[in-house]
PQR file with spaces between the fields and no chain letter, atoms N, CA, C, O and H, PARSE charges and radii, in Angstrom:
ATOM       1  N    UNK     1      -1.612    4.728   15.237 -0.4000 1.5000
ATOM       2  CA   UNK     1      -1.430    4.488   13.818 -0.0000 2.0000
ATOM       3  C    UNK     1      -1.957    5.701   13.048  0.5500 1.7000
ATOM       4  O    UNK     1      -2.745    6.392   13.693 -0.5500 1.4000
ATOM       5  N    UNK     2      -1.697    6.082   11.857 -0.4000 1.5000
ATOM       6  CA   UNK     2      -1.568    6.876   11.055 -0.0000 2.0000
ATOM       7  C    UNK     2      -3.336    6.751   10.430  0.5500 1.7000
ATOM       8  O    UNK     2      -4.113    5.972   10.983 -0.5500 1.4000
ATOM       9  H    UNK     2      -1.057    5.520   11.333  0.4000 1.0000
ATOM      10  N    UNK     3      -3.729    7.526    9.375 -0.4000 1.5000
ATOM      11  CA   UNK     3      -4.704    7.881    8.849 -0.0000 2.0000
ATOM      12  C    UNK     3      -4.573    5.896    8.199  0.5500 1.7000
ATOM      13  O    UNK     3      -3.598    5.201    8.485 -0.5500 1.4000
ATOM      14  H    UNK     3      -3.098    8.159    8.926  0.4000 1.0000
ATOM      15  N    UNK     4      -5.523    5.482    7.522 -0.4000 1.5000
ATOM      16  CA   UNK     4      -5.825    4.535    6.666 -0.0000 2.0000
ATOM      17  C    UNK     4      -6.042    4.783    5.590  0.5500 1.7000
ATOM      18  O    UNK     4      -7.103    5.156    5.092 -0.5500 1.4000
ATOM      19  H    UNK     4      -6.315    6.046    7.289  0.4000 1.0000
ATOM      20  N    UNK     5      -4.251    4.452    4.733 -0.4000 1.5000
ATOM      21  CA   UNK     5      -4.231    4.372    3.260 -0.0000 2.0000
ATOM      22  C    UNK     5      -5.201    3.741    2.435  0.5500 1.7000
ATOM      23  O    UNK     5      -5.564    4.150    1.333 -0.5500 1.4000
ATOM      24  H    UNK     5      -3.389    4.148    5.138  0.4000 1.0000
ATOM      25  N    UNK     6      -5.753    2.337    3.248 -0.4000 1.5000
ATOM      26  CA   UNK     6      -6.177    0.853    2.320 -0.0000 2.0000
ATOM      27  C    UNK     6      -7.373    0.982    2.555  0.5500 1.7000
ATOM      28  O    UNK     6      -7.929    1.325    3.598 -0.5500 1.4000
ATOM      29  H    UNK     6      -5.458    2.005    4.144  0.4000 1.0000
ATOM      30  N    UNK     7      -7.927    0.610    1.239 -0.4000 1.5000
ATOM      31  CA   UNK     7      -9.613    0.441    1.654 -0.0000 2.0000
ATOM      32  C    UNK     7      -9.806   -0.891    1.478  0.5500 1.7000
ATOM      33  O    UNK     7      -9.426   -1.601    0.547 -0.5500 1.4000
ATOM      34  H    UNK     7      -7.475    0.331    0.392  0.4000 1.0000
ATOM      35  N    UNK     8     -10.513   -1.210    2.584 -0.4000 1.5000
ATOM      36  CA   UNK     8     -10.353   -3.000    3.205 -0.0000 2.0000
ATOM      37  C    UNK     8     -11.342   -3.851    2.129  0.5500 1.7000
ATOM      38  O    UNK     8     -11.174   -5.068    2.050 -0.5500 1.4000
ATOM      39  H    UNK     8     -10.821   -0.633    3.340  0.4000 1.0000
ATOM      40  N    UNK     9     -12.480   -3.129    1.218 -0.4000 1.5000
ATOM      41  CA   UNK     9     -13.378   -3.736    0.229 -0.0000 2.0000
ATOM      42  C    UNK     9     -12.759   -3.625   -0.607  0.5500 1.7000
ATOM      43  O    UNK     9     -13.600   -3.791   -1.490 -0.5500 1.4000
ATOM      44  H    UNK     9     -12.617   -2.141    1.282  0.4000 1.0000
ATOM      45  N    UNK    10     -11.626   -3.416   -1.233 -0.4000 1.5000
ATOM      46  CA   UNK    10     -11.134   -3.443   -2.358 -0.0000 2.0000
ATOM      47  C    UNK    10      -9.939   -4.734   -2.309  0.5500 1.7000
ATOM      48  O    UNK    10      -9.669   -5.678   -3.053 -0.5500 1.4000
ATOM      49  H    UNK    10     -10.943   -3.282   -0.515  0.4000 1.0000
ATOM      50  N    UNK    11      -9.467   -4.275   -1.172 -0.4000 1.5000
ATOM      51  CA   UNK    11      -8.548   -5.543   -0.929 -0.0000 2.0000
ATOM      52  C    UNK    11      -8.998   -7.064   -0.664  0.5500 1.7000
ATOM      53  O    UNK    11      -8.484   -8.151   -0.930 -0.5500 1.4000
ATOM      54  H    UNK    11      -9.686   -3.509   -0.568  0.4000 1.0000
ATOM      55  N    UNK    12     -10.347   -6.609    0.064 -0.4000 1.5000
ATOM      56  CA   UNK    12     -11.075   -8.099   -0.171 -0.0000 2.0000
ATOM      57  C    UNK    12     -11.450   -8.492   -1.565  0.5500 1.7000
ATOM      58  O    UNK    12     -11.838   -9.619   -1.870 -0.5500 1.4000
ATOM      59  H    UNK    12     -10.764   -5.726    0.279  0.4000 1.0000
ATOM      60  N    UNK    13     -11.337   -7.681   -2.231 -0.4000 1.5000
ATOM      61  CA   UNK    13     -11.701   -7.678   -4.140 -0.0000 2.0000
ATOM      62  C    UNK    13     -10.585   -8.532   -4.807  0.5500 1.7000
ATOM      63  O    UNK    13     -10.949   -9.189   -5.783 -0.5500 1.4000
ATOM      64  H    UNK    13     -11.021   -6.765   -1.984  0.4000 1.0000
ATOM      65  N    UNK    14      -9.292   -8.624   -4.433 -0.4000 1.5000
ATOM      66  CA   UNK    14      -8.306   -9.274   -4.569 -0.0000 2.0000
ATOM      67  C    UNK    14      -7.570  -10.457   -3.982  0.5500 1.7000
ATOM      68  O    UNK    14      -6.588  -11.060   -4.415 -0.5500 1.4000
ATOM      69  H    UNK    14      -8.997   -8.090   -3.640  0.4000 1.0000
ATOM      70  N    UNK    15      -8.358  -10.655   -2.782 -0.4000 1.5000
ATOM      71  CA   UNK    15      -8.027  -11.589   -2.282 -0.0000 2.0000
ATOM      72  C    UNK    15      -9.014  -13.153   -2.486  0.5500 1.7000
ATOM      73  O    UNK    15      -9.928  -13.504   -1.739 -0.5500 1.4000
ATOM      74  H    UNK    15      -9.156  -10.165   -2.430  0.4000 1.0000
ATOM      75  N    UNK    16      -8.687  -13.634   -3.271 -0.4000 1.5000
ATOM      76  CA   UNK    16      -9.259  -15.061   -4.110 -0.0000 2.0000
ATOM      77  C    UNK    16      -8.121  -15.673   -4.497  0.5500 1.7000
ATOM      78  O    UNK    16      -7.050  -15.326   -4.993 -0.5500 1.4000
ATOM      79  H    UNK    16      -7.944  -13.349   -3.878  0.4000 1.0000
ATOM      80  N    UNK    17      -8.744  -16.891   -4.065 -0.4000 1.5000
ATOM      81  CA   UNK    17      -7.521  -18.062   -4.803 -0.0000 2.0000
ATOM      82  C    UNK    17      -7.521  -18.206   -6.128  0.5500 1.7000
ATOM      83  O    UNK    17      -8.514  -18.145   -6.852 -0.5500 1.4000
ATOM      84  H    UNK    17      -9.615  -17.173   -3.662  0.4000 1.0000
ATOM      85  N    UNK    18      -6.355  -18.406   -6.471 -0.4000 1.5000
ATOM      86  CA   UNK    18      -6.305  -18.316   -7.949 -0.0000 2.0000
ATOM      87  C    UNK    18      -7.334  -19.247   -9.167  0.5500 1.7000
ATOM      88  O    UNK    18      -7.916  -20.325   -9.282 -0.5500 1.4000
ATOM      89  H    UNK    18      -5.548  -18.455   -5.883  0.4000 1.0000
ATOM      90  N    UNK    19      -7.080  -18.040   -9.881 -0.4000 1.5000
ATOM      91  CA   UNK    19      -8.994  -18.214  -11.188 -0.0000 2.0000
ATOM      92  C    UNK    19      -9.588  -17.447  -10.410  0.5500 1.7000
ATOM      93  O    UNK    19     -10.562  -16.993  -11.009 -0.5500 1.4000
ATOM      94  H    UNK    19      -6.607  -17.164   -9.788  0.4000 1.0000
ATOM      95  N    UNK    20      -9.501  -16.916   -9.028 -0.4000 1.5000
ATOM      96  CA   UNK    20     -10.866  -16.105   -8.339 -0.0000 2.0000
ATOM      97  C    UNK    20     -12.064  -17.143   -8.717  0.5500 1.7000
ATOM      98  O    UNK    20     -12.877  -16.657   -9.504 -0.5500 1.4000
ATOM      99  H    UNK    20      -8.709  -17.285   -8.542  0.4000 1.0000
ATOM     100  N    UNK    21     -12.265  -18.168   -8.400 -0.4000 1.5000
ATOM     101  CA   UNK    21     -13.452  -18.638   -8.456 -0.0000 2.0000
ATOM     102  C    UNK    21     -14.221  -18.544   -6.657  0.5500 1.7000
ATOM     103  O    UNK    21     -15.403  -18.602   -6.319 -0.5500 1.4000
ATOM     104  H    UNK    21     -11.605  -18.563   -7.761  0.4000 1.0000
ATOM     105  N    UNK    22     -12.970  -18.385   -5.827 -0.4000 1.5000
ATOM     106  CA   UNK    22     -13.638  -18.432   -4.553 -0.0000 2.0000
ATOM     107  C    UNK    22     -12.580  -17.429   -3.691  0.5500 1.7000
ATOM     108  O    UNK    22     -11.398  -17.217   -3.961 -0.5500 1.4000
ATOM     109  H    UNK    22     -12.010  -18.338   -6.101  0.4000 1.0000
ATOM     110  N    UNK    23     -13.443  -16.832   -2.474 -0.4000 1.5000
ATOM     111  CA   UNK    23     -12.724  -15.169   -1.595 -0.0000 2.0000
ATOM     112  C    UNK    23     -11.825  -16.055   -0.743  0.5500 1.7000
ATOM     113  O    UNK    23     -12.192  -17.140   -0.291 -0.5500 1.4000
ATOM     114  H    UNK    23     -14.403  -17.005   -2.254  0.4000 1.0000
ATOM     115  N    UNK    24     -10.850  -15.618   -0.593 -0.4000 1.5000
ATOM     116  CA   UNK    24     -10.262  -15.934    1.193 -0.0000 2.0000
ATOM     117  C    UNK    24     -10.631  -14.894    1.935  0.5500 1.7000
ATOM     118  O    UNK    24     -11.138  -13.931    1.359 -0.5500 1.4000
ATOM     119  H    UNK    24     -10.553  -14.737   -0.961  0.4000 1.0000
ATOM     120  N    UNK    25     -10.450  -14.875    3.393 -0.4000 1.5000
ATOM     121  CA   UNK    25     -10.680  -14.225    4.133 -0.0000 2.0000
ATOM     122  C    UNK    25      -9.530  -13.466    4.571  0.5500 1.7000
ATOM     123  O    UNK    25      -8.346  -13.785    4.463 -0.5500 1.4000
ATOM     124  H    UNK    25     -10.038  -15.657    3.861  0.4000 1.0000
ATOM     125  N    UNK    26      -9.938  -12.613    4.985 -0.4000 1.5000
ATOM     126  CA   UNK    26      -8.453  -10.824    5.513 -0.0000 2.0000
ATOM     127  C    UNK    26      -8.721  -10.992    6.915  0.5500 1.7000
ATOM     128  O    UNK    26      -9.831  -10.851    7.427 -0.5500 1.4000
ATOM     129  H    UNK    26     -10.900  -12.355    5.073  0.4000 1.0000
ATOM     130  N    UNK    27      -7.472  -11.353    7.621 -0.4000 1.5000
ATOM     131  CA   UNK    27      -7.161  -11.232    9.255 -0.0000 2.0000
ATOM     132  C    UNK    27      -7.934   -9.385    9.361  0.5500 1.7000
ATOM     133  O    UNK    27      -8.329   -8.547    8.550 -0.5500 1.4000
ATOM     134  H    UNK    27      -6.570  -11.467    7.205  0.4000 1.0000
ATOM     135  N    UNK    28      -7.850   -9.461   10.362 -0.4000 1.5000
ATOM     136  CA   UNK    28      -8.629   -7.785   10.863 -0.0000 2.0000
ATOM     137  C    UNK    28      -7.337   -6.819   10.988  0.5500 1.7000
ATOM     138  O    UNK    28      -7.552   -5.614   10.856 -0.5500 1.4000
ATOM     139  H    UNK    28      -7.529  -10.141   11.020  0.4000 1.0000
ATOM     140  N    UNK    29      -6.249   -7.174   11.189 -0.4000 1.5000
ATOM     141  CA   UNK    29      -4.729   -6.633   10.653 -0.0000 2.0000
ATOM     142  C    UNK    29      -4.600   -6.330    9.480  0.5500 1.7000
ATOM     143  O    UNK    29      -4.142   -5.267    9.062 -0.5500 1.4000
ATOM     144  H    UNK    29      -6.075   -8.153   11.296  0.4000 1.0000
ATOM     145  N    UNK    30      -4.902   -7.026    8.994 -0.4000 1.5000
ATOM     146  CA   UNK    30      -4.175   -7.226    7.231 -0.0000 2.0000
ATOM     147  C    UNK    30      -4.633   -5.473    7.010  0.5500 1.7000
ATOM     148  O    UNK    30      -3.576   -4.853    6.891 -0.5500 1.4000
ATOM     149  H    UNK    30      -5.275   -7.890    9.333  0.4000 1.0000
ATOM     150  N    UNK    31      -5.599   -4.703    6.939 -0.4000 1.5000
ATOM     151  CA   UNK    31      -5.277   -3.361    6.394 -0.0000 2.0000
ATOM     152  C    UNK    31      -4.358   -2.806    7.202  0.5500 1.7000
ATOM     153  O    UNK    31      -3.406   -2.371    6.554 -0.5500 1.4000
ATOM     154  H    UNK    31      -6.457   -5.206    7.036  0.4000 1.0000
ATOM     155  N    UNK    32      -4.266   -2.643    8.412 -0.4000 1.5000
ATOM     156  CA   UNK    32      -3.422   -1.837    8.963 -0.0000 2.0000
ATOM     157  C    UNK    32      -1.974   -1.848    9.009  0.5500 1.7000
ATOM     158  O    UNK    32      -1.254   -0.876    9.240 -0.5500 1.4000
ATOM     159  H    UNK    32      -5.040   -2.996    8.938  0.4000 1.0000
ATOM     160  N    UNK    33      -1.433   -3.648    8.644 -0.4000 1.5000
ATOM     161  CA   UNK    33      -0.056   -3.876    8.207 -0.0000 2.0000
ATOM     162  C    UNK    33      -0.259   -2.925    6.797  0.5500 1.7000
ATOM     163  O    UNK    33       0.516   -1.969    6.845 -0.5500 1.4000
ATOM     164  H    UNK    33      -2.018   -4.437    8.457  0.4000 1.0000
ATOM     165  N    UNK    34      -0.999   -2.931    5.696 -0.4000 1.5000
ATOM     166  CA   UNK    34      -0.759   -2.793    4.602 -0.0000 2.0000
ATOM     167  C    UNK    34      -0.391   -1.380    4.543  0.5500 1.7000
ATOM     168  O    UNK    34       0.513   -0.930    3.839 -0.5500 1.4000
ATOM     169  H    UNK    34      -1.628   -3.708    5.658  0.4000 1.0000
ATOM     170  N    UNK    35      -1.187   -0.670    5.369 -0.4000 1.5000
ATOM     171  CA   UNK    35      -1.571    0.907    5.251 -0.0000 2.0000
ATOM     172  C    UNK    35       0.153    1.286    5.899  0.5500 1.7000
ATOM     173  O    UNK    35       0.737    2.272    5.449 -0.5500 1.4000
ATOM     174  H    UNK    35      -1.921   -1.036    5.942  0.4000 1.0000
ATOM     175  N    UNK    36       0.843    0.368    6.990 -0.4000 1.5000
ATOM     176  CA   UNK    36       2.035    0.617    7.022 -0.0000 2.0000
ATOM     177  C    UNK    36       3.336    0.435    6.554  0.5500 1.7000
ATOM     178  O    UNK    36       4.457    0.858    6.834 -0.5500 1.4000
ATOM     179  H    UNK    36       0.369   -0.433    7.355  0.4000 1.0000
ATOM     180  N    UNK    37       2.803   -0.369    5.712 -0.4000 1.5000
ATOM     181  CA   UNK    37       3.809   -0.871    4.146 -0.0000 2.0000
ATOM     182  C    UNK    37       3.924    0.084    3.459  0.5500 1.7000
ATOM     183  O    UNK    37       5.051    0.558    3.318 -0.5500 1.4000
ATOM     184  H    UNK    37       1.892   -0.713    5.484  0.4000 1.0000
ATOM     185  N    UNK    38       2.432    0.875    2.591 -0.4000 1.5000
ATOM     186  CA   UNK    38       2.276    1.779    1.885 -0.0000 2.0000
ATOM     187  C    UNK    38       3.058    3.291    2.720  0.5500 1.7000
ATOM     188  O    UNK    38       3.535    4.185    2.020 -0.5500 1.4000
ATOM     189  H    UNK    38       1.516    0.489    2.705  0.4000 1.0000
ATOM     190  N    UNK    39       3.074    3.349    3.883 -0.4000 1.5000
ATOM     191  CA   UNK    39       3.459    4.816    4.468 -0.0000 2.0000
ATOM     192  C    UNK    39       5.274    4.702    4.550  0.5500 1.7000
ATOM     193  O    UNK    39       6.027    5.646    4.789 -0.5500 1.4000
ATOM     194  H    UNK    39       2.686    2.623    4.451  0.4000 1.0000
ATOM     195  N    UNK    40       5.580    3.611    4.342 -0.4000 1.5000
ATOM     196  CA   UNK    40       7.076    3.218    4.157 -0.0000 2.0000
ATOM     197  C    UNK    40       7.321    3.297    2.823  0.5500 1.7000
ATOM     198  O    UNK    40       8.313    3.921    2.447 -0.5500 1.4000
ATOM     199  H    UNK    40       4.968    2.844    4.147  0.4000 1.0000
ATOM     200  N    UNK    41       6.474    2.690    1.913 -0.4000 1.5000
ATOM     201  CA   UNK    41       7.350    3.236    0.639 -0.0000 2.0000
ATOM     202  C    UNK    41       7.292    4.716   -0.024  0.5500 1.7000
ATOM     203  O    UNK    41       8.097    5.202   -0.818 -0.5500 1.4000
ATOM     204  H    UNK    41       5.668    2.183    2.219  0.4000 1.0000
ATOM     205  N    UNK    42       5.961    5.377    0.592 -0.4000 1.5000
ATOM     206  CA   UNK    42       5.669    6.944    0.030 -0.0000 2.0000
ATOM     207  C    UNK    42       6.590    7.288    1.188  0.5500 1.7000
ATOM     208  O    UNK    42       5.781    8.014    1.765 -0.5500 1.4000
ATOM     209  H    UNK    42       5.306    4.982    1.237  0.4000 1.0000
ATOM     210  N    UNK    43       7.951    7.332    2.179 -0.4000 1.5000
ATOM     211  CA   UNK    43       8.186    7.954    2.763 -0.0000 2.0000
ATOM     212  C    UNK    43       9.553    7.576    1.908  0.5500 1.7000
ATOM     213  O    UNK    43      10.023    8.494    1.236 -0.5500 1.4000
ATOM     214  H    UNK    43       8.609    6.743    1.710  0.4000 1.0000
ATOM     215  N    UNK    44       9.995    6.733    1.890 -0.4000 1.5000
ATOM     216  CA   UNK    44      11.325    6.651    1.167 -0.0000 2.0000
ATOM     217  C    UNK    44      11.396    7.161   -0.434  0.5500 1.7000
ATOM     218  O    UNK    44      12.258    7.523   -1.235 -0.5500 1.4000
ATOM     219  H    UNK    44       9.612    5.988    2.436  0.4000 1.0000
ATOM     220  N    UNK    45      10.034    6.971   -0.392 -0.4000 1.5000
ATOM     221  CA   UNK    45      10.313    7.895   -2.213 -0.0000 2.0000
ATOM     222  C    UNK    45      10.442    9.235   -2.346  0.5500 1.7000
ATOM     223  O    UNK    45      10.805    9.951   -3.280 -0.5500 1.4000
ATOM     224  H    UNK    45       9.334    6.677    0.259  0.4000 1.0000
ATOM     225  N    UNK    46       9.864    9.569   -0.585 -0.4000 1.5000
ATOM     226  CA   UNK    46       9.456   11.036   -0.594 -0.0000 2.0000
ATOM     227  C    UNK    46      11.389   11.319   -0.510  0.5500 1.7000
ATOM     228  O    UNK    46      11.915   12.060   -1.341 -0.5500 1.4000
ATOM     229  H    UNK    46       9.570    8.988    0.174  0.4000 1.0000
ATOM     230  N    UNK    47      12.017   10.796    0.311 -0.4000 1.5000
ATOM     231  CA   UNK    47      13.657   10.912    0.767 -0.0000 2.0000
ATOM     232  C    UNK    47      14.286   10.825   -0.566  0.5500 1.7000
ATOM     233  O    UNK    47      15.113   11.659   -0.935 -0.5500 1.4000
ATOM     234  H    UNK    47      11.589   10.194    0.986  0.4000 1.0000
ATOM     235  N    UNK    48      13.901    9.816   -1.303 -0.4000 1.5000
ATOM     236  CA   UNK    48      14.632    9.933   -2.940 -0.0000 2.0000
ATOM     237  C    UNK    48      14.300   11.279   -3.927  0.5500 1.7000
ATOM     238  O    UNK    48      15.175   11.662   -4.704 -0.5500 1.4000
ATOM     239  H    UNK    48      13.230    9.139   -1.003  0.4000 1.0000
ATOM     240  N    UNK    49      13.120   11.906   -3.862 -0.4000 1.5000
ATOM     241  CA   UNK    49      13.157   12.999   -4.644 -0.0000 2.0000
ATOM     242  C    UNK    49      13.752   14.207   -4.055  0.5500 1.7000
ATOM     243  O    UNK    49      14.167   15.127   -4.759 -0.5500 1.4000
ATOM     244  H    UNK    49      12.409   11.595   -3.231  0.4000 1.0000
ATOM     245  N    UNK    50      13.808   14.215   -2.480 -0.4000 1.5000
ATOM     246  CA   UNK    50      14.208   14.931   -2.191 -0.0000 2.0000
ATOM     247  C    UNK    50      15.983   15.258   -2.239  0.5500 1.7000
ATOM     248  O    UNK    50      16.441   16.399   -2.197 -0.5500 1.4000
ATOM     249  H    UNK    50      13.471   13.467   -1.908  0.4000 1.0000
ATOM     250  N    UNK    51      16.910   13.870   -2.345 -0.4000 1.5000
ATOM     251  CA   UNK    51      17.869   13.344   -2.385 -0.0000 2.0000
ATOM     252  C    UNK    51      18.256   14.123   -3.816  0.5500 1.7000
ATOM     253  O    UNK    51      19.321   14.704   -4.025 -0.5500 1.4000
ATOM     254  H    UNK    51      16.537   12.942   -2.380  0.4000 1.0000
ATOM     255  N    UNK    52      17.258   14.010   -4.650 -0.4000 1.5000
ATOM     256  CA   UNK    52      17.711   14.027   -6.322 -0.0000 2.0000
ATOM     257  C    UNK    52      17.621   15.601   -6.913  0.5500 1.7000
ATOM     258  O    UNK    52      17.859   16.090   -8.017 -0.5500 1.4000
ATOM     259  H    UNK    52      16.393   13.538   -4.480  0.4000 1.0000
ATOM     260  N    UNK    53      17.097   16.223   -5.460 -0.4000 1.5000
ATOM     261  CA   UNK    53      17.060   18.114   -6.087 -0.0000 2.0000
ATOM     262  C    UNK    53      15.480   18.205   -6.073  0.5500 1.7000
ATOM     263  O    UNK    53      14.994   19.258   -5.662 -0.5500 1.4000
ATOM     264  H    UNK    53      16.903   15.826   -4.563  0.4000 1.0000
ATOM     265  N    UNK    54      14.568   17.104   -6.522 -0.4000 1.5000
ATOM     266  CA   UNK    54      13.074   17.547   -6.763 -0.0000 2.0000
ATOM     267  C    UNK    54      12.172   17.773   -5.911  0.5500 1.7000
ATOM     268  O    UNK    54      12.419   17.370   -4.774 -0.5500 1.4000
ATOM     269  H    UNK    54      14.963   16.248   -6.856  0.4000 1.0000
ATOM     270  N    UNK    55      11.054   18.364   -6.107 -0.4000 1.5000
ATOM     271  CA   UNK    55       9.783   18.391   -5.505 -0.0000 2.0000
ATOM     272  C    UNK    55       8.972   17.742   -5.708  0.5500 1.7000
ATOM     273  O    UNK    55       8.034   17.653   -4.916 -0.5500 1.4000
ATOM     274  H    UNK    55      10.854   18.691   -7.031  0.4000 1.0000
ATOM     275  N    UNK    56       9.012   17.229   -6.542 -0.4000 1.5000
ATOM     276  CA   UNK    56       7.708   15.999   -6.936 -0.0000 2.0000
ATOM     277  C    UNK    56       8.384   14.611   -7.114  0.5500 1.7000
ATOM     278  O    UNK    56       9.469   14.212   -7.538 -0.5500 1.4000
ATOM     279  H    UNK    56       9.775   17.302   -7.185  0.4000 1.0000
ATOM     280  N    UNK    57       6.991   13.920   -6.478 -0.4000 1.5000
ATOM     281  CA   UNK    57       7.779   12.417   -6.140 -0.0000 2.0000
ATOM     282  C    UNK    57       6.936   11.589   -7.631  0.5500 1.7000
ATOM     283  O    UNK    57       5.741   11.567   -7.924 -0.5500 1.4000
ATOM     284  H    UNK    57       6.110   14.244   -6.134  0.4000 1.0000
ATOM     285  N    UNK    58       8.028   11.034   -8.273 -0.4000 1.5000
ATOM     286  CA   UNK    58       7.786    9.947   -9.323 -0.0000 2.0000
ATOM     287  C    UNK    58       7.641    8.876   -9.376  0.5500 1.7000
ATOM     288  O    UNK    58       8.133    8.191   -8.480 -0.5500 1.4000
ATOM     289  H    UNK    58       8.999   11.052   -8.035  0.4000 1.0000
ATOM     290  N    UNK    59       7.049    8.370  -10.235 -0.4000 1.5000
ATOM     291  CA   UNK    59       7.267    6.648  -10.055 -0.0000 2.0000
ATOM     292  C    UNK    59       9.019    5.971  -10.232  0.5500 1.7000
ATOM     293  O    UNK    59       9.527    4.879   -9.979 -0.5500 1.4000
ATOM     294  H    UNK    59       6.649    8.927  -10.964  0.4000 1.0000
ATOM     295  N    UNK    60       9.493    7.171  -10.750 -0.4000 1.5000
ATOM     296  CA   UNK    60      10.907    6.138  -10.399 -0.0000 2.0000
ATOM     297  C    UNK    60      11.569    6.373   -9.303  0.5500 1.7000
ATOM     298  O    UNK    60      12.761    6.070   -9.344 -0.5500 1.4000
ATOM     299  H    UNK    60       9.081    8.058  -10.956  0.4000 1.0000
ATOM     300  N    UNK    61      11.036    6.967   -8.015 -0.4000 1.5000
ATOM     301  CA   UNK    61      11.042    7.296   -6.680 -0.0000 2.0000
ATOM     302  C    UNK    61      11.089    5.862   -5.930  0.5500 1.7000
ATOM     303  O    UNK    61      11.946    5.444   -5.152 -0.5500 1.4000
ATOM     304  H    UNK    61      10.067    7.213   -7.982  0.4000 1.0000
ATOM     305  N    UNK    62       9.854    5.204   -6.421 -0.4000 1.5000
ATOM     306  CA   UNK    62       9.407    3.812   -5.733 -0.0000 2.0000
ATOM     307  C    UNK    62      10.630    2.738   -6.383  0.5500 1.7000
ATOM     308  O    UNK    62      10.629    1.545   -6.081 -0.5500 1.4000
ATOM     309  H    UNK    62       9.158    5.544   -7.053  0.4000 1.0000
């Protein structure tokens, strides 16, 4: 697997049932699916700017 996009304390920062009054818990996967979610969409955005003439990737890439 690739470098690690996700930082796993932040994502535990978000993971609460709704109101966040209480945490759920993160399988020991859950960053490393995520970190390969994230390397799929910065790779297809990277293919769209490149597609469109540019060098720099935008948010209307994603």
């Amino acid at each position: 697997m690739a470098k690690t996009l996700i930082v796993a304390s932040r994502v535990k920062e978000l993971c609460k049932y709704p109101g966040g009054k209480k945490d759920l818990n993160m399988s020991s996967g859950l960053s490393g699916a995520l970190t390969l979610k994230v390397e799929q969409i910065i790779t297809k955005a990277c293919k769209r700017a490149i597609e469109n003439g540019r060098t720099t990737v935008m948010i209307k890439d994603i």
